[in-house]
C-alpha positions in Angstrom: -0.1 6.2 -12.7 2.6 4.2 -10.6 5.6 6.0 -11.8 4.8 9.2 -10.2 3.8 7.3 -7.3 7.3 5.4 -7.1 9.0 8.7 -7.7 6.9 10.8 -5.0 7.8 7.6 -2.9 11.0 7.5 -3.5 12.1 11.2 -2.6 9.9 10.7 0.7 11.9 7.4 1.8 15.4 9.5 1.0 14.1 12.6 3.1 13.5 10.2 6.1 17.0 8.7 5.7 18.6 12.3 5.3 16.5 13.5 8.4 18.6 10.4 10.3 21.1 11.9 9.1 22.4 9.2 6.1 22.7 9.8 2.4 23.7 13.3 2.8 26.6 12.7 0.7 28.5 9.8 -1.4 30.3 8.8 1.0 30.3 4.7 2.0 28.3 3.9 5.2 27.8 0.6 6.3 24.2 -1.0 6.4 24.5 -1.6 9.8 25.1 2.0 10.3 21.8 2.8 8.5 19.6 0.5 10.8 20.8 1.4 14.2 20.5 5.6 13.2 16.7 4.7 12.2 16.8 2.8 15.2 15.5 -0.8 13.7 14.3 -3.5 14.9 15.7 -7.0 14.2 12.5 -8.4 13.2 12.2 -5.6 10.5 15.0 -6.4 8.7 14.0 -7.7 5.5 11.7 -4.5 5.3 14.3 -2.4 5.3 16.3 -4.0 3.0 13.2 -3.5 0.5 13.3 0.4 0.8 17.0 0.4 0.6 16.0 -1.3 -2.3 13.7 0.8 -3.6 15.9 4.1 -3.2 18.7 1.6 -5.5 16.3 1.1 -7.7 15.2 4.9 -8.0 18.9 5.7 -8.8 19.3 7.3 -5.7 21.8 4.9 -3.2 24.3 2.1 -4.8 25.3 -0.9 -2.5 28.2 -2.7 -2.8 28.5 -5.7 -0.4 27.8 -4.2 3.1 28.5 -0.5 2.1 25.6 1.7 0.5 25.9 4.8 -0.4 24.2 8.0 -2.1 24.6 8.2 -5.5 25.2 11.8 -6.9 22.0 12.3 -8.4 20.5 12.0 -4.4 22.8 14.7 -3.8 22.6 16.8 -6.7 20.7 20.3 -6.3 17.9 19.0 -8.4 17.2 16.5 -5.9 17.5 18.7 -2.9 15.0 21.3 -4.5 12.8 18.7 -5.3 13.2 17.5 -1.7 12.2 21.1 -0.7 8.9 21.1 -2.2 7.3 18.0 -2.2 4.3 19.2 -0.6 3.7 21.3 -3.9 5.0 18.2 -6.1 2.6 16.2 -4.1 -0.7 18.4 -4.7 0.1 18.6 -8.3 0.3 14.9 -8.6 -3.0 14.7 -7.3 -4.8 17.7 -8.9 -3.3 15.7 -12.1 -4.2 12.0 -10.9 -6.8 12.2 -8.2 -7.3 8.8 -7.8 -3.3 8.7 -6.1 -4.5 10.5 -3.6 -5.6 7.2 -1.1 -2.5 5.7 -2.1 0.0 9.0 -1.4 -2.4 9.2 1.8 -1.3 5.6 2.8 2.5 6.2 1.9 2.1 9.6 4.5 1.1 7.9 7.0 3.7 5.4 6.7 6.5 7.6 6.4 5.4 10.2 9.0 5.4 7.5 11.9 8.4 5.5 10.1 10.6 5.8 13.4 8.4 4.1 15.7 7.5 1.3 12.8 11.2 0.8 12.4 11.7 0.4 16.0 8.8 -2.1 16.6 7.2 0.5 19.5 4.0 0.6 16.9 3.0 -1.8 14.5 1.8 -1.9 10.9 -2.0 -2.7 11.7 -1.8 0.6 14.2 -0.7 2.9 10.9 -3.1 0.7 8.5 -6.0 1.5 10.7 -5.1 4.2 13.0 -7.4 4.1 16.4 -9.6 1.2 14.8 -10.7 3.2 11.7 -10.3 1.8 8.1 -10.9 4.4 6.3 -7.2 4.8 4.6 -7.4 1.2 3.7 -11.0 1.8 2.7 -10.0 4.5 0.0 -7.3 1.7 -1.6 -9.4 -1.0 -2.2 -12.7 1.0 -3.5 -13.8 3.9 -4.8 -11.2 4.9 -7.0 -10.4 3.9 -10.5 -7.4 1.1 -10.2 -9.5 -0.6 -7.2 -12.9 -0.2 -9.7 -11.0 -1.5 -12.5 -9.9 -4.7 -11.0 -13.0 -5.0 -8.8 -14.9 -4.7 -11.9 -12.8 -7.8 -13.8 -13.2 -9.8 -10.8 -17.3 -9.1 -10.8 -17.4 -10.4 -14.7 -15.0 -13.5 -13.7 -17.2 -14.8 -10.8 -20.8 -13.5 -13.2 -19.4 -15.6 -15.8 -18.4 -19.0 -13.6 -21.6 -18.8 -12.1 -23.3 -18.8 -15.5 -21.5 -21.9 -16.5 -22.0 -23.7 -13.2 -25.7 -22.9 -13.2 -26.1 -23.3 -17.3 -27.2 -27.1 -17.0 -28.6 -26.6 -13.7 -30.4 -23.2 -13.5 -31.8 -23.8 -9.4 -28.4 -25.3 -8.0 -27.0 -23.2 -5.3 -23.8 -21.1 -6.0 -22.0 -20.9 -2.4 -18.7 -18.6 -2.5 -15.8 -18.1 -0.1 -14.0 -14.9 0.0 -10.4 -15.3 2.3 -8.7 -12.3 3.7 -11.7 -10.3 2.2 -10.5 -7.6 4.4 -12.7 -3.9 4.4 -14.6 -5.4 1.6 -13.5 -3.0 -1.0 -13.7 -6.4 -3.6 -16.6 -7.4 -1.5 -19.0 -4.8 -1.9 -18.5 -4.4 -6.1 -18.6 -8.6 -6.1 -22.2 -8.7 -4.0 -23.7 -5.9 -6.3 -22.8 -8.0 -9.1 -24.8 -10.5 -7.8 -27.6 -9.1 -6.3 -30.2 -10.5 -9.1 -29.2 -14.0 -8.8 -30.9 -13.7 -5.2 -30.6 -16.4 -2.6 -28.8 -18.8 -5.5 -25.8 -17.2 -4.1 -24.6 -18.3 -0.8 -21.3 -15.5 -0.2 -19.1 -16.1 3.2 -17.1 -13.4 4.1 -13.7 -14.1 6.3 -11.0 -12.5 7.7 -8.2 -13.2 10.2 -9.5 -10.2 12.3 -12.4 -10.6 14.1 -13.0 -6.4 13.8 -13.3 -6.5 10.3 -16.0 -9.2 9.9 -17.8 -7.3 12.5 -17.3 -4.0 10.4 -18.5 -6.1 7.4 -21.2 -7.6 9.0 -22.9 -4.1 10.0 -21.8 -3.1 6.8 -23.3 -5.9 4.6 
């Protein structure tokens, strides 16, 4: 499920580099050289060492000290085919693996306003939730079958600790805490869980954004 993500990923993040104009050949170029053509903010700078990162680990640039370069398989005419038709390689992924479409969504969005994330004139929040909606982030963390599958393990953990906590005690009151709960992807599969243990369960939602306890208040 990941790899064809990562891979997808990976041939995005070199296509952005290569429309700046860098890794069009092996030749050495200076890291310094890469930041200012993608016009990058200071304060970013330890996430863009992480993509460089990623395109080293995907075989496609080597660094050596300050001087990166494209490796020949980045330049090779597989690559640039592949690099021609990522829009089909993209909708076959899907039609193959629906459930990478929120996350190949996500990694779009990213990628398509890259420039202005790199150069600090938006920030991560405004692609996250573009004009105040959640509903990329939404798609991620429910309603697909990795966020399910996860949910789903947490919703046994917390049945299960609340059946040992009320075992001795079956009227003591269970009161839970979620932190950073988000759009309340975990949220919602953790409450239906619970739903028959009625008002023994006392569940506090939070969030360092006021918008999104609102949004989970209406929602909840």
């Amino acid at each position: 499920f990941f790899a064809p993500l990562a891979a997808y990923g990976s041939l995005r993040l070199l296509e952005f580099f290569r429309g700046r104009g860098q890794f069009r050949s092996t030749g050495a170029v200076k890291r310094h050289a890469v930041r200012e053509a993608v016009a990058l903010d200071p304060r970013h700078g330890r996430q863009f060492d992480a993509l460089v990162e990623l395109l080293i680990d995907a075989k496609l640039v080597v660094a050596q000290g300050e001087d990166l370069r494209a490796t020949g398989a980045a330049v090779s005419p597989e690559t640039l085919e592949l690099l021609g038709r990522l829009a089909t390689t993209r909708a076959a992924l899907v039609d193959r693996l629906p459930d990478t479409a929120p996350y190949l969504n996500m990694m779009d969005a990213a990628l398509s306003r890259f420039t202005e994330l790199a150069s600090g004139r938006i920030t991560a929040l405004e692609v996250l939730f573009p004009e105040g909606s959640t509903h990329l982030a939404d798609a991620i963390y429910g309603g697909n079958g990795v966020s399910n599958y996860f949910n789903g393990l947490q919703a046994a953990a917390l049945r299960a600790m609340i059946e040992q906590l009320t075992r001795k005690d079956p009227s003591r009151k269970v009161r839970i805490l979620e932190v950073g709960a988000g759009v309340g992807g975990t949220t919602s599969t953790l409450l239906g869980s619970l739903d028959r243990l009625g008002d023994r369960v006392e569940y506090c939602f939070s969030d360092v954004s006021g918008s999104l306890v609102e949004a989970a208040k209406r929602r909840f």
